[in-house]
N, C-alpha and C positions, 0 to 999 in steps of 0.2 A: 504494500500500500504506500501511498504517496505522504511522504513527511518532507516539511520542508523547517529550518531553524535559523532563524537570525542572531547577528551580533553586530557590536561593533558603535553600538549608539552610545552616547554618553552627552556630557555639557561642554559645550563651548563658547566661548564669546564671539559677538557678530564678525563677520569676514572670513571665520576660520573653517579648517575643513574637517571631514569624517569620513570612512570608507565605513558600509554596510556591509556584511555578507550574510549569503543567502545558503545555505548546505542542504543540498535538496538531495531526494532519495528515493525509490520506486516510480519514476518518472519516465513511459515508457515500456517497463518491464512487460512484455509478452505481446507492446501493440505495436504498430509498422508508424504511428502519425507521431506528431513533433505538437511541442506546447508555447504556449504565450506565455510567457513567466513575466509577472509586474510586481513593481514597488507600488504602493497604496501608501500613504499616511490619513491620519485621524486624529486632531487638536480634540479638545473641550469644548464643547459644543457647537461644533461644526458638524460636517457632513463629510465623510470619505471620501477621498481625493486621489484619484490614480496619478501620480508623478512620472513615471517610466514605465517601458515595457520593453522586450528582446523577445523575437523568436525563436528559440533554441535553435531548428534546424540549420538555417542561413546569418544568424548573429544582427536581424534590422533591427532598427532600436524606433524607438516612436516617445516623446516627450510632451510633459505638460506645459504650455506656454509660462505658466510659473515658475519652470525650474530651469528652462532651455537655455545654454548655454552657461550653466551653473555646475549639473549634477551629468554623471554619465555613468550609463548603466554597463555589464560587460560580463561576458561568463565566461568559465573555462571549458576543456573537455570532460570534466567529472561531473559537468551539470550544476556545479559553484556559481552564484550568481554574488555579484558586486555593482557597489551606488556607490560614486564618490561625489562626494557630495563639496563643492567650492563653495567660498564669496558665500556662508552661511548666514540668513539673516533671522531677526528674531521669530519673525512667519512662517520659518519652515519645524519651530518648535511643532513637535506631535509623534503620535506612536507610528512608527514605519512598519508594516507589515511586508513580507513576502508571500506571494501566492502564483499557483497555477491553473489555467484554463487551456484544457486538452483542444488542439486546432482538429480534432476530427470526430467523427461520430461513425459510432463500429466501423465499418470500411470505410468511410466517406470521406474523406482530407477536406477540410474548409478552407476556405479561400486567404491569403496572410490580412487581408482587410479585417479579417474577424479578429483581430489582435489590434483592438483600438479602445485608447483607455478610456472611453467614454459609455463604453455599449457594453467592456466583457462584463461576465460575470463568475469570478475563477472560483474554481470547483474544490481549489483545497487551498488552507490559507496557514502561516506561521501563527505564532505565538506572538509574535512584535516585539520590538524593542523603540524603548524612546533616547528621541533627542531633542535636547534643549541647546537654544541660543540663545543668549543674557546679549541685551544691547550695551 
């Protein structure tokens, strides 16, 4: 089964950075299609916010205009997912989750459009870790 575990959040002051990672695990196992694996964050009463996303198979990245050119997302071959996160500002305080959304349905491969952080809706999700930015 699909587990996924984050690290790497902690406190820093605005400007500064942080690397996320993501250790994901039964992802695949037994199926032929490839997944959209995203960063999510979630403040204090706000509403969840998809920040990045990467499609395993091919590595395209896709970004929320609030983070673009700030954070970049990136994974290895072990299926490790990473956010580095630049230029931190106090807004992007909140809990960062990682999650997965399979790009297929039993045989079916979905189109890579379906890996848009506005629409998925991923099927398994981490624990979270939070980061805070102090102005």
């Amino acid at each position: 089964y699909v587990q996924l575990e984050e690290s790497g959040g902690g406190s820093v002051q605005a400007g500064g950075s942080l690397r996320l990672t993501c250790v994901a695990s039964g992802l695949g196992d037994g199926t032929g299609g490839t997944y959209c694996m995203a960063w999510f964050r979630q403040a204090p009463g706000k509403e969840r916010e998809g920040v990045a996303a990467i499609i395993l198979s091919d590595g395209s990245t896709r970004y929320a205009d609030s983070v673009k050119g700030r954070f970049t997302m990136s994974k290895d071959n072990a299926k490790n997912l990473y956010l580095q996160m630049d230029s931190l500002k106090p807004g992007d305080t909140a809990m960062y989750y990682c999650a997965a959304e399979p790009l297929f349905f039993g045989a079916i491969a979905l189109p890579a459009s379906s890996c848009d952080l506005a629409t998925i809706t991923p099927d398994y999700w981490g624990q979270g870790t939070q980061v805070t930015v102090s102005s």
